[in-house]
ZAFI-771568 format. One record per residue (C-alpha): x negated, y, z negated; residue in one letter. Coordinates in steps of 0.1 Angstrom, whole numbers, padded with zeros to 4 digits, always signed. Layout:
N
XYZa;...
//
This chain:
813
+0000+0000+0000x;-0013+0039+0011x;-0007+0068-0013x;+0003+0097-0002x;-0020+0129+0000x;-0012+0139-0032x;+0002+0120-0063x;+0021+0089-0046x;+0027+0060-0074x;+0026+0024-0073x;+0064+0016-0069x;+0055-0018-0090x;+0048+0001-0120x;+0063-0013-0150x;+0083+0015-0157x;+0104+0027-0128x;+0124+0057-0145x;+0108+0091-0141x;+0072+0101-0161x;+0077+0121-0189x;+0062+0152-0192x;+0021+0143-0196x;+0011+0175-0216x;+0030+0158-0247x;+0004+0134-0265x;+0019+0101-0259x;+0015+0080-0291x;+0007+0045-0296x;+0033+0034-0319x;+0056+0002-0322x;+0094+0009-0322x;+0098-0006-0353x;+0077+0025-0369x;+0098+0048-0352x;+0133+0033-0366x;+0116+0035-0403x;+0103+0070-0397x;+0142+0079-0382x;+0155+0059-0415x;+0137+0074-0445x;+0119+0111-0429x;+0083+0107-0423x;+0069+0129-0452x;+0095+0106-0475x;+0078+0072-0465x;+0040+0082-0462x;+0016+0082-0491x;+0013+0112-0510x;-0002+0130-0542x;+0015+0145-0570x;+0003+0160-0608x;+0025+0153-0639x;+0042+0187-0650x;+0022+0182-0686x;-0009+0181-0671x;-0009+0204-0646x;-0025+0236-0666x;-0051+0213-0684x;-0087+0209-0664x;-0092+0173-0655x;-0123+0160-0665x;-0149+0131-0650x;-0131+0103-0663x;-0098+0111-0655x;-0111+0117-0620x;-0120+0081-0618x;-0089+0069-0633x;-0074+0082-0599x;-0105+0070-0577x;-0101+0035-0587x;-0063+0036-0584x;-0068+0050-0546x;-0095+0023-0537x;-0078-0010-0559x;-0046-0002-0562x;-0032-0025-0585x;-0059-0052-0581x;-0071-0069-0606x;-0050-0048-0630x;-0059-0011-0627x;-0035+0014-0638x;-0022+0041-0624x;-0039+0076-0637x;-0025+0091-0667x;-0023+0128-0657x;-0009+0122-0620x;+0014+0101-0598x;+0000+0088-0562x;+0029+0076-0544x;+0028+0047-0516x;-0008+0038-0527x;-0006+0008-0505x;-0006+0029-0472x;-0040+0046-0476x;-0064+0038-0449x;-0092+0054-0474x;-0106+0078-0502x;-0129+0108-0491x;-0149+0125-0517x;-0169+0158-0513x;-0191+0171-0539x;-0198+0209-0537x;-0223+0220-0557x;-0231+0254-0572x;-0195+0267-0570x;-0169+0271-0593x;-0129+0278-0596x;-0135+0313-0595x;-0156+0311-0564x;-0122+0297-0546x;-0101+0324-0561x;-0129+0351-0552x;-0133+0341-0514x;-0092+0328-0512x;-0086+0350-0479x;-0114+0333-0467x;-0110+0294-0473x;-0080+0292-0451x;-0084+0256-0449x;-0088+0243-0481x;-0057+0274-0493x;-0036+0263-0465x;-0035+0222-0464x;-0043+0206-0498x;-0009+0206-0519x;-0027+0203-0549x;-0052+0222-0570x;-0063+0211-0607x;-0091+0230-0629x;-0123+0203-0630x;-0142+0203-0664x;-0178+0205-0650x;-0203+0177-0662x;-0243+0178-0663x;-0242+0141-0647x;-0245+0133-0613x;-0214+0125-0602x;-0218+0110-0571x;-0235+0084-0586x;-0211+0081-0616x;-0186+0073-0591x;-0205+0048-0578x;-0218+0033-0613x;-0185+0036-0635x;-0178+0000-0649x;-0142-0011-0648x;-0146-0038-0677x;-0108-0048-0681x;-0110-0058-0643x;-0098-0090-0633x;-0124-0112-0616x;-0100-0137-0601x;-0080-0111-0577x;-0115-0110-0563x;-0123-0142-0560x;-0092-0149-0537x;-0100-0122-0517x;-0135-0136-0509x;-0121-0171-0504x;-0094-0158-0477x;-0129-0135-0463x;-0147-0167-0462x;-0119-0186-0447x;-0130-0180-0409x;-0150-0205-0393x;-0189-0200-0399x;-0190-0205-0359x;-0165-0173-0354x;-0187-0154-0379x;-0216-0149-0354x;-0194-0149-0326x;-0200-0117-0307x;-0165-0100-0306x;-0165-0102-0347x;-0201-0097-0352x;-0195-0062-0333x;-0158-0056-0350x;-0158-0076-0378x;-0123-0098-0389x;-0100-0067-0400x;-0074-0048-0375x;-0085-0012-0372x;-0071+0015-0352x;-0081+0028-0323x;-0109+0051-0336x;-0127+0020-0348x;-0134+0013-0306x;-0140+0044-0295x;-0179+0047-0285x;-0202+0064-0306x;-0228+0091-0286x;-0254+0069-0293x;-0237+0041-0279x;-0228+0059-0249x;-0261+0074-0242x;-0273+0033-0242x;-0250+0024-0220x;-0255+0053-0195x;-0223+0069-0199x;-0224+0108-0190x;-0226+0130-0221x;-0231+0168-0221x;-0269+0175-0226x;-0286+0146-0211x;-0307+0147-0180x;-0293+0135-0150x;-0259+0153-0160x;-0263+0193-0159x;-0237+0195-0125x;-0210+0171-0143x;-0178+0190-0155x;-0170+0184-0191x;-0131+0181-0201x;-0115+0202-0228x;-0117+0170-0257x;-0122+0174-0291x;-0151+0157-0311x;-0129+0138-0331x;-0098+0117-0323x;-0072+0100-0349x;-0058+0068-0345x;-0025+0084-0334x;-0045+0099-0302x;-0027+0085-0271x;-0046+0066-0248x;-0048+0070-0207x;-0061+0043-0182x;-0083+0054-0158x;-0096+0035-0126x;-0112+0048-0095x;-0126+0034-0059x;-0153+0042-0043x;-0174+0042-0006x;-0213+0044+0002x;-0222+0074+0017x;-0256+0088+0028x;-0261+0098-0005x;-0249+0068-0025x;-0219+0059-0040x;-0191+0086-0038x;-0157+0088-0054x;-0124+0080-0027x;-0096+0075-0048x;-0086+0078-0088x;-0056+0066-0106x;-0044+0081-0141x;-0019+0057-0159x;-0005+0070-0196x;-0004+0055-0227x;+0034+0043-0214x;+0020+0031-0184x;+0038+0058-0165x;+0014+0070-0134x;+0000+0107-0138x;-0026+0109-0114x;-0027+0090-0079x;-0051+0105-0058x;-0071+0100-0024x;-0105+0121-0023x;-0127+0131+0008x;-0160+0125+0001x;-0187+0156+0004x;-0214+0134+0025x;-0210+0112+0055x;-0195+0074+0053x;-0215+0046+0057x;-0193+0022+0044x;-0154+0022+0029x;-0158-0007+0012x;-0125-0019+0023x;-0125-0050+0008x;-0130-0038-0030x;-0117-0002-0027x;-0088-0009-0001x;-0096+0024+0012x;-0100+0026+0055x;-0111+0057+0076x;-0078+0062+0087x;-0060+0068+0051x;-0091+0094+0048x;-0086+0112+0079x;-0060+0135+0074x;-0071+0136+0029x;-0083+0173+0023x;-0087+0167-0015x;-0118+0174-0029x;-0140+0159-0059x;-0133+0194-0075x;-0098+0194-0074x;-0091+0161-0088x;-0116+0170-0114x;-0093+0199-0126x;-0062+0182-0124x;-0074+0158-0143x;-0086+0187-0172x;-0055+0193-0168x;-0035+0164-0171x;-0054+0152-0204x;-0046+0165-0235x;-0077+0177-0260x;-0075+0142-0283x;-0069+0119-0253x;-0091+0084-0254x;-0096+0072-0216x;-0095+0036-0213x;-0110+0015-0186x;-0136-0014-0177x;-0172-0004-0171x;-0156+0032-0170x;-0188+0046-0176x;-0192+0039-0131x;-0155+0055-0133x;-0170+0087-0146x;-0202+0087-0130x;-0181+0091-0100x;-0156+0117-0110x;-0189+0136-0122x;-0170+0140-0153x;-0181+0140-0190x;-0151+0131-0218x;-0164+0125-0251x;-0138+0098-0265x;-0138+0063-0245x;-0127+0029-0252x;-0146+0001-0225x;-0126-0029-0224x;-0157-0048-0212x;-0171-0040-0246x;-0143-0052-0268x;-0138-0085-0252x;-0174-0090-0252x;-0201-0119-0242x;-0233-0135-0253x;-0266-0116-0243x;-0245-0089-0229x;-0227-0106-0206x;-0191-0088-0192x;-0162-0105-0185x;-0141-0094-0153x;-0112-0077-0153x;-0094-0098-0134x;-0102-0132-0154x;-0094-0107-0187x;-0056-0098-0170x;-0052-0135-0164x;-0063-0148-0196x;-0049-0121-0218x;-0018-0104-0202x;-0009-0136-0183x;-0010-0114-0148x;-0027-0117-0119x;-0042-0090-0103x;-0065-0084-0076x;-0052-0110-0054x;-0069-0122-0019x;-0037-0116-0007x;-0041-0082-0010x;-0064-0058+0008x;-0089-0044-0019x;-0082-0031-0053x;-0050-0017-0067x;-0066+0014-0090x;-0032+0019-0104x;-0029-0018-0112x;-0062-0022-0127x;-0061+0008-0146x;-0025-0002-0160x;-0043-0037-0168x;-0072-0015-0191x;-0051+0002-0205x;-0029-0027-0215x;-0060-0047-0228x;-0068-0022-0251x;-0034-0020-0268x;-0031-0057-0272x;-0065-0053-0287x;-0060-0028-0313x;-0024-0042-0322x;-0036-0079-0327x;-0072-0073-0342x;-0109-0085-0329x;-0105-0122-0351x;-0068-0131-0338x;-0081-0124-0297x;-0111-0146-0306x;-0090-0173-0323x;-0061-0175-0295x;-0085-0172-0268x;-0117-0187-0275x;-0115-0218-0253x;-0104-0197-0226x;-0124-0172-0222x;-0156-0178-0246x;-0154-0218-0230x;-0158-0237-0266x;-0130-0249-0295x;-0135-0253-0331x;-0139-0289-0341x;-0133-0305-0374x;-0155-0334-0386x;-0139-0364-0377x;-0127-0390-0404x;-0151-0416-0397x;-0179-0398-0403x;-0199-0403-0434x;-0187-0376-0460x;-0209-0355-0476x;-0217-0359-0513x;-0196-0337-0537x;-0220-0309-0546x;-0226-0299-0580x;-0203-0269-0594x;-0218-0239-0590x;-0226-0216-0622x;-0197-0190-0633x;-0208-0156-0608x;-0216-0128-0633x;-0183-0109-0638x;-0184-0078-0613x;-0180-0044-0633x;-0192-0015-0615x;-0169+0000-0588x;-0190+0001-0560x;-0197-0037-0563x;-0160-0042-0562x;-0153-0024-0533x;-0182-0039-0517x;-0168-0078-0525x;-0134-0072-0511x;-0152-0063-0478x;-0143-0028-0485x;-0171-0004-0470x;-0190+0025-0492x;-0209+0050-0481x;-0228+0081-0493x;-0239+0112-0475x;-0263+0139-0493x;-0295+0152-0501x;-0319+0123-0513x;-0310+0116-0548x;-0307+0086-0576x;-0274+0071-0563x;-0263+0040-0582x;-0257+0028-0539x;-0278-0002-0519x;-0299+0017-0497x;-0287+0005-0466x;-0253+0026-0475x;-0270+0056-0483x;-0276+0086-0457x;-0299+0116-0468x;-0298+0151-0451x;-0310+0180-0455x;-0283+0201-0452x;-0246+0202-0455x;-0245+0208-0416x;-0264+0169-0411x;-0239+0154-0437x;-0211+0166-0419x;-0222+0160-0385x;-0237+0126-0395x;-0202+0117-0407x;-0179+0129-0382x;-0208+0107-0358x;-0189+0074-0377x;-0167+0061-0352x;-0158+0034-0379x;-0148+0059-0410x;-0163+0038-0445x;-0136+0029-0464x;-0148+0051-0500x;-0169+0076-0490x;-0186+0104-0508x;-0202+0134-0498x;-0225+0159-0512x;-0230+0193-0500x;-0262+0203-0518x;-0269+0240-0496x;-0252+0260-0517x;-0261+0255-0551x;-0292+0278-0549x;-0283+0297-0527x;-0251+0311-0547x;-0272+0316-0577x;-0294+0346-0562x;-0272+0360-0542x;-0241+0363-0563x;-0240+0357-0603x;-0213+0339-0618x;-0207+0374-0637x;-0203+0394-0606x;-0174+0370-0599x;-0162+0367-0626x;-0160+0409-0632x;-0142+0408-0597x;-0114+0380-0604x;-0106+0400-0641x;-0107+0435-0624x;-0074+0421-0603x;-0050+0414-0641x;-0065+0449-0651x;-0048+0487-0649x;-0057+0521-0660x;-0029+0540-0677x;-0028+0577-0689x;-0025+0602-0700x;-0009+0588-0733x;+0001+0611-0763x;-0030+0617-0790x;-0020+0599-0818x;-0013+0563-0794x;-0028+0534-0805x;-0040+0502-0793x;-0011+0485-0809x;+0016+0512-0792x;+0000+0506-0755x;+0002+0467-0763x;+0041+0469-0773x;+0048+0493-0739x;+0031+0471-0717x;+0039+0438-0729x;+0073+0441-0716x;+0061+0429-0680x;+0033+0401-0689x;+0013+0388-0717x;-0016+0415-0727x;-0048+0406-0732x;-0070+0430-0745x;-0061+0468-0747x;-0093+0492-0743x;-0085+0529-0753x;-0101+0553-0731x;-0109+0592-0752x;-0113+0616-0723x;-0125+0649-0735x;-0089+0662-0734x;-0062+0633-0728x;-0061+0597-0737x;-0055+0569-0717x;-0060+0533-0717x;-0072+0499-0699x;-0048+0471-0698x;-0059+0436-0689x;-0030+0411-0687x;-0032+0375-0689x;-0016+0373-0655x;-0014+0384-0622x;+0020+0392-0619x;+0017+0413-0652x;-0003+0440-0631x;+0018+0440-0607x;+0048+0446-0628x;+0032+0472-0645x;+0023+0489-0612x;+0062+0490-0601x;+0077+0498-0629x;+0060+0516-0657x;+0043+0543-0630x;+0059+0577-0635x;+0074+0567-0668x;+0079+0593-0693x;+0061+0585-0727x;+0067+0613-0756x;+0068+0640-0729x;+0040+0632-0706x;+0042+0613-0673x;+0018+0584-0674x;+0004+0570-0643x;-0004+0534-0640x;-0029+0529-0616x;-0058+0497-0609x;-0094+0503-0606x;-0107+0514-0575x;-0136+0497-0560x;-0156+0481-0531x;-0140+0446-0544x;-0103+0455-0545x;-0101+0469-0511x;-0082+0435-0496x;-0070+0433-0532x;-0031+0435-0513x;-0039+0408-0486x;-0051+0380-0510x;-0018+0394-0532x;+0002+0385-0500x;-0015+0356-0493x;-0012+0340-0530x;+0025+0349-0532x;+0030+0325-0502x;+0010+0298-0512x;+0016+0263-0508x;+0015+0257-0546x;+0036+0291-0551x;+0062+0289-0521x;+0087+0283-0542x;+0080+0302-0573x;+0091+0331-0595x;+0077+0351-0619x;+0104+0368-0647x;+0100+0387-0677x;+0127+0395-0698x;+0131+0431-0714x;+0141+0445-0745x;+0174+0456-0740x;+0158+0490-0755x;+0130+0487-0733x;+0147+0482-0701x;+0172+0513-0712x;+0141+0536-0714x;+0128+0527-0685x;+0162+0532-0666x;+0165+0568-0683x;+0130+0581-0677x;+0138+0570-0642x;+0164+0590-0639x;+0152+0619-0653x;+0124+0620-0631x;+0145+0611-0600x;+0127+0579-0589x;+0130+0544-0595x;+0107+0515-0594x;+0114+0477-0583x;+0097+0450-0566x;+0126+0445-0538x;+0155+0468-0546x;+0163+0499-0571x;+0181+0482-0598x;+0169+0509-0620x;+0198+0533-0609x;+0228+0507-0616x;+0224+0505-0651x;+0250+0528-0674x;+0239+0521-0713x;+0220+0547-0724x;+0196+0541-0756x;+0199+0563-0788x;+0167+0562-0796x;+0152+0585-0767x;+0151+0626-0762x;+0154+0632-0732x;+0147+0602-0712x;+0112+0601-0736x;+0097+0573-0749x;+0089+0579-0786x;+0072+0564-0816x;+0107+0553-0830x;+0119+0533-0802x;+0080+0523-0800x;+0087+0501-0834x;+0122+0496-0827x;+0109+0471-0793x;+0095+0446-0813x;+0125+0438-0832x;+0152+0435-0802x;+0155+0400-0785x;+0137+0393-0756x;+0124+0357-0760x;+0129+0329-0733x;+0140+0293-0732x;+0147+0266-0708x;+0185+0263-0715x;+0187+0301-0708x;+0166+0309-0679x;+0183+0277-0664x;+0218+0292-0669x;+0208+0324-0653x;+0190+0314-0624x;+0208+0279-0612x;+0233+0300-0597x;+0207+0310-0567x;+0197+0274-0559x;+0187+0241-0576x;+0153+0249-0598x;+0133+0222-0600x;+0110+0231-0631x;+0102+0259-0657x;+0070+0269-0676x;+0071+0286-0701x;+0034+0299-0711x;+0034+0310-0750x;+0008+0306-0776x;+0005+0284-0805x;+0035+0306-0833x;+0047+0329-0805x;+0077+0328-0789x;+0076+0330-0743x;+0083+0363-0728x;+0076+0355-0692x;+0083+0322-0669x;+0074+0306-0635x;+0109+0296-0625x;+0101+0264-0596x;+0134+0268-0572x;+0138+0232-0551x;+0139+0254-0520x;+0128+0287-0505x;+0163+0300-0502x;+0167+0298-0539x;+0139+0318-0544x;+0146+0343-0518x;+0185+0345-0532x;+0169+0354-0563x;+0146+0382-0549x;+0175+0399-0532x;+0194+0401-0567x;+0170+0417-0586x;+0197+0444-0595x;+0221+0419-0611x;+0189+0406-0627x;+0177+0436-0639x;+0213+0443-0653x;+0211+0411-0673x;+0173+0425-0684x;+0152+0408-0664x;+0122+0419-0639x;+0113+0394-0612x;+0088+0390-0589x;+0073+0362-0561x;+0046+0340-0584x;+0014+0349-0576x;-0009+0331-0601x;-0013+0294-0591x;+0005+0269-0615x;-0028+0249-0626x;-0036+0280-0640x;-0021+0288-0673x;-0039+0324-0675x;-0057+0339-0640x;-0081+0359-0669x;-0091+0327-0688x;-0103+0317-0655x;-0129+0338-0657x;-0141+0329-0695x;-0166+0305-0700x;-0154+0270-0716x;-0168+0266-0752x;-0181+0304-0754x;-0174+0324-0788x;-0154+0352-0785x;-0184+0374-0799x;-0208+0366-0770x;-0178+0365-0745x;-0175+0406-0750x;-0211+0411-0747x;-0206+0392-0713x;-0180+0411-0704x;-0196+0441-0709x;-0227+0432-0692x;-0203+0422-0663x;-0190+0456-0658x;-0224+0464-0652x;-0230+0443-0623x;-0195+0449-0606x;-0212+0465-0572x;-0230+0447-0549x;-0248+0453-0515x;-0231+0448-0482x;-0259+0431-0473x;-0254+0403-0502x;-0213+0407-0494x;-0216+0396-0462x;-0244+0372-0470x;-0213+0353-0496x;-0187+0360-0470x;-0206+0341-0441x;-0217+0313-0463x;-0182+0306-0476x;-0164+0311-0443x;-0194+0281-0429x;-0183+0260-0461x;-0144+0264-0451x;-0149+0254-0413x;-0173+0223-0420x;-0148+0206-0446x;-0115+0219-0420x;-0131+0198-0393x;-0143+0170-0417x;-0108+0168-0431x;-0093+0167-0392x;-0117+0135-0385x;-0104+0120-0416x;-0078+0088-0400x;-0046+0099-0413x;-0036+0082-0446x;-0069+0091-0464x;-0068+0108-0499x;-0095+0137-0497x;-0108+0153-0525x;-0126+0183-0524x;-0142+0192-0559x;-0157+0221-0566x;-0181+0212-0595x;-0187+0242-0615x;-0215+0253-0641x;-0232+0241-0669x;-0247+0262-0690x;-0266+0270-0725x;-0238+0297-0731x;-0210+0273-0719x;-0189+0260-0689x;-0176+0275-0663x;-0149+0256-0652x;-0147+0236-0611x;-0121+0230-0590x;-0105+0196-0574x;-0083+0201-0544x;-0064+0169-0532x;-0043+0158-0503x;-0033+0127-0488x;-0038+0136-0445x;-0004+0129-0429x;+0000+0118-0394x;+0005+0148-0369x;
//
């Protein structure tokens, strides 16, 4: 059969209805897979990561980091329990644990630089403060003992390993693959294989004219796969490309082309390639255009499939960086290839290449690549050696027969040494381990060990892995000095405080610390108050425990009226708060804060002053309406609209406590909330909440009726700091300091608050490097892997400062 000049199909396809649109990534899934994911919602039935409401403002520490390790890589075997201080759903479905190690930075480094790490902000769910620990934890992972483990889950699991044939063990399909079904990632050729095998790859001599397609570095075992087959002719300058054929991962036919070669003919090659002068004559396709269409036709995580396709591409003059070669997953002794033809016949019980037909079908043998593949991937390397070993590899299996002599009964073996430590575990149920870092004492056989030199190697080296280890852990090393001398943990810390902290004034003479405390509690727990003697007013800094305090304080004490004299609330102005209102925006929308809000709830004589000052200065301050101007009582205790020293002492004795039962019954009528946390110290009773709403709606409902709210007492206002935290300020206090030498800090802090733009843009490169490696480290991941990220914080003489672990199971796309 003759295609037509341009994209004519085989009409023996095995799918006759019309090609679906090719730019959509065809998937390789099973329709069963489909009907569960229609059933139950994808996000609903894949594995996922959740923290336990008690434990979600107390830092986790090394241990109970590998109560959740273990649980991700054993599961339930051999009785592990599941962590005390989270919940990981559907543990069964994980393809694998991923572990990165940064060292040198700390919780307040994330906060610092959140514009910034838009990865790590934007897609891991789950944050948790890390208690820092001088050990080396990468090999504390490695090393931690499991002594309640049982021994005998193992010991079936190495009797079903051990199962397979000794034979089969060396045989060169499983010697390559191994016994386990993998996904499609696991086939795809390494560079290093491909540059062995002669394949085309960007770089290497020999390839500098060939046109590179528009793939990514990394694929996922959800990456659809495309047949490709082409024919050629000899011309007077070798082989040259005559006609290619594009099949999709449905078998559908994209691509059907003839091409006119550039050089003279000196042979068509009818009898392989089909091709005669006259189907050439009238062809005006070039090698060029078929090379674009074919850019064009693929999408950027596409694996091409084919046998030998490596000649395929060498005559497209094409280089595609993801590749699956049939002839090197059914594979031979000594490097022998099968045919495809004998593979079609054996494996897909079709015949193909006939003598009854003139030359090669490329649709047809494409379509047959592709297809071998699949069947590959779906059934696993051991099952296509055991159901086709006679047939293809030419020998069978056989059993000692019964009249030969049997072999003495050996003597019982000694009791094997109960197996304790973790990475010996892993490593007996055939599970692979693997460590990336900077050469260190790692409790890890060598020979699963990779040392680089810097974080850019470890990544790299890692994403090289076609086959992703099972437990994996990486250390990125680069940073830890370098984050010393150019930014102090103080100068960090001065920046992260300076955002809970405003400057208020003027303020009558005779105010005290105690009178600014009991005015500006009213929208966030205070933290320290720090009057301010100017050589003619007063005024005052205010540090709140919170962000949202600030904030608050911003919108509605501003302009108030306090014993005659208009106080202006303002925050400090330097270098480090300029994007102060983009990483304000950014946290309010946060993946852990989406659905949060922050509420305070007034003194009724509180809120009453604030309405009358408003009025009498003809303004009024809210976060999303004016609810200051709907409310009518009026409180006796003001001149004027004034705030005085009477209704100063008068605040703390009105009600404005919280609880569950009541911040439940005011805010369920705006949507279903989910949870409530109520901060308060040890003695004290709550006057703010983080009010978790089940949906954005609720939370938005709420926003828009912050005048009924503010009627009822209440100021509102979109969470900003995250819910691990229970105070953004004690973020930036040192673990185990006294409260003595945390003031001296603090003042020397102050000190240090300005730094070069030299050293800023220094930080800002280095973290923005940091963000992009572990973004395209986390996008090679297969999907189903738990990654942790952990920040691992500082160690100190004067105390800790605390890390960071960020965790997320990747989903499919």
């Amino acid at each position: 059969m003759e295609p037509s000049t341009s994209t004519a199909c085989d009409s023996k396809k095995r799918k006759n209805n019309a090609p679906a649109a090719h730019e959509t990534a065809k998937r390789l899934k099973t329709g069963q897979e489909d009907d569960e994911a229609v059933e139950c919602g994808r996000t609903s039935c894949s594995p996922r990561i959740s923290v336990l409401p008690e434990s979600l403002q107390q830092a986790i520490t090394q241990n109970e980091l590998m109560e959740l390790l273990h649980y991700a890589a054993l599961g339930k075997t051999g009785g592990i329990k599941h962590p005390s201080w989270c919940r990981l759903h559907r543990q069964r479905k994980l393809q694998g644990v991923n572990v990165v190690l940064v060292e040198g930075l700390t919780q307040r480094h994330f906060y610092k630089h959140y514009l910034t790490l838009r990865h790590l902000r934007s897609n891991y769910t789950t944050r948790v403060t890390f208690t820092p620990s001088p050990d080396n934890l990468a090999s504390e992972i490695f090393r931690s003992e499991l002594p309640d483990f049982d021994c005998s889950s193992v010991s079936k699991t190495e009797k079903e390993a051990n199962s397979i044939h000794k034979a089969l063990k060396v045989h060169p399909v499983i010697a390559r693959f191994g016994t386990k079904r993998r996904g499609l990632t696991a086939y795809v050729l390494t560079q290093e294989e491909m540059i062995k095998k002669h394949y085309p790859v960007k770089g290497m001599p020999g390839f500098e004219e060939f046109i590179c397609t528009d793939s990514v570095d990394n694929v996922t075992d959800s990456s659809p796969l495309y047949g490709l087959d082409c024919e050629m002719c000899l011309t007077e300058k070798g082989y040259e490309l005559t006609r290619v054929s594009l099949v999709d991962s449905d078998g559908n036919c994209v691509l059907d082309d003839l091409v006119k070669p550039e050089n003279r003919i000196l042979n068509y090659l009818t009898q392989f390639s089909g091709i005669t002068a006259a189907m050439l004559r009238p062809i005006t396709t070039t090698l060029r255009d078929v090379q674009t269409k074919i850019r064009t036709l693929l999408p950027q995580d596409a694996v091409l499939v084919g046998h030998s396709i490596n000649n395929d591409l060498l005559s497209l003059k094409l280089i595609h960086k993801n590749v699956i070669d049939t002839s090197l997953l059914y594979r031979r002794e000594f490097g022998q290839k099968f045919k495809l033809k004998v593979l079609a016949e054996t494996v897909l019980k079709r015949e193909i290449q006939t003598d009854d037909k003139k030359g090669h079908n490329p649709i047809e043998d494409a379509l047959a690549a592709l297809e071998l593949a699949q069947y590959f991937i779906k059934t696993g390397p051991c099952q296509v050696v055991e159901l086709h070993l006679e047939e293809l590899w030419g020998y069978t299996i056989e059993e000692k027969s019964a009249d030969c002599e049997p072999a003495p009964t050996p003597a019982p073996a000694p009791a094997p040494a109960p197996i304790n430590r973790f990475a010996d575990i892993l490593q007996t149920l055939g599970r692979s381990v693997a460590f990336l870092g900077k050469r260190s004492d790692v409790a890890l056989h060598l020979s699963n060990q990779q040392w680089h030199s810097s974080d850019k190697e470890v990544v790299a080296a890692f994403r090289r892995n076609t086959k992703c280890p099972f437990f994996s852990v990486l250390q990125l090393s680069s940073f830890s000095n370098q984050l010393k001398s150019f930014f102090p943990h103080q100068k960090v810390c001065a920046n992260l405080r300076d955002m809970c902290v405003v400057f208020a004034g003027p303020l009558p003479a005779d105010f005290s610390e105690r009178d600014v405390r009991r005015l500006f509690r009213c929208c966030g727990a205070v933290r320290k108050i720090k009057m301010l003697n100017a050589a003619v007013r007063v005024h005052a800094e205010v540090e709140f425990e919170q962000l949202e305090g600030a904030l608050l304080a911003l919108k509605t004490l501003n302009g108030l009226n306090v014993q005659g004299q208009s106080m202006k609330v303002q925050r400090p102005v330097h270098e480090s708060m300029l994007d102060l209102d983009l990483t304000l925006d950014a946290l309010s929308v946060d993946v852990l804060n989406s659905s949060h809000l922050y509420t305070v709830k007034l003194k009724p004589s509180m809120a009453d002053s604030i309405h009358l000052s408003a009025k009498v200065n003809g303004h009024a301050k809210c976060l999303d309406v004016t609810p200051f101007q709907t409310a009518k009582k009026s409180p006796p205790a003001t001149l004027n609209g004034h705030y005085t020293e009477t209704e100063s002492k008068k605040f703390s004795n009105s009600k404005s406590e919280l609880s569950e039962e009541t911040l439940r019954g005011t805010f369920d009528r705006f949507g279903a909330v989910e949870g409530i946390i109520l901060p308060a110290k040890p003695g004290k009773h709550p006057r703010h909440a983080h009010i978790k709403f089940g949906s954005l709606e609720g939370k938005h409902a709420a926003l828009s009726s912050s005048e009924d709210l503010w009627k009822e007492h209440y100021l509102i206002c979109p969470s900003l700091t995250p819910p691990h935290l229970s105070s953004w300020v004690a973020m930036t206090t040192s673990m185990n300091s006294e409260e003595a030498d945390e003031e001296a800090v603090e003042d020397e802090e102050r000190t240090h608050t300005h730094t070069s733009s030299q050293i800023q843009e220094m930080e800002l490169m280095m973290m923005k490097k940091l963000d992009r490696r572990l973004g395209k480290l986390f996008r090679s991941l297969p999907d189903f892997t738990l990654s942790v990220v952990i920040f691992l914080g500082h160690t100190s003489a004067h105390g800790h400062l605390p890390g960071l672990c960020l965790l997320e199971v990747k989903q499919e796309p």
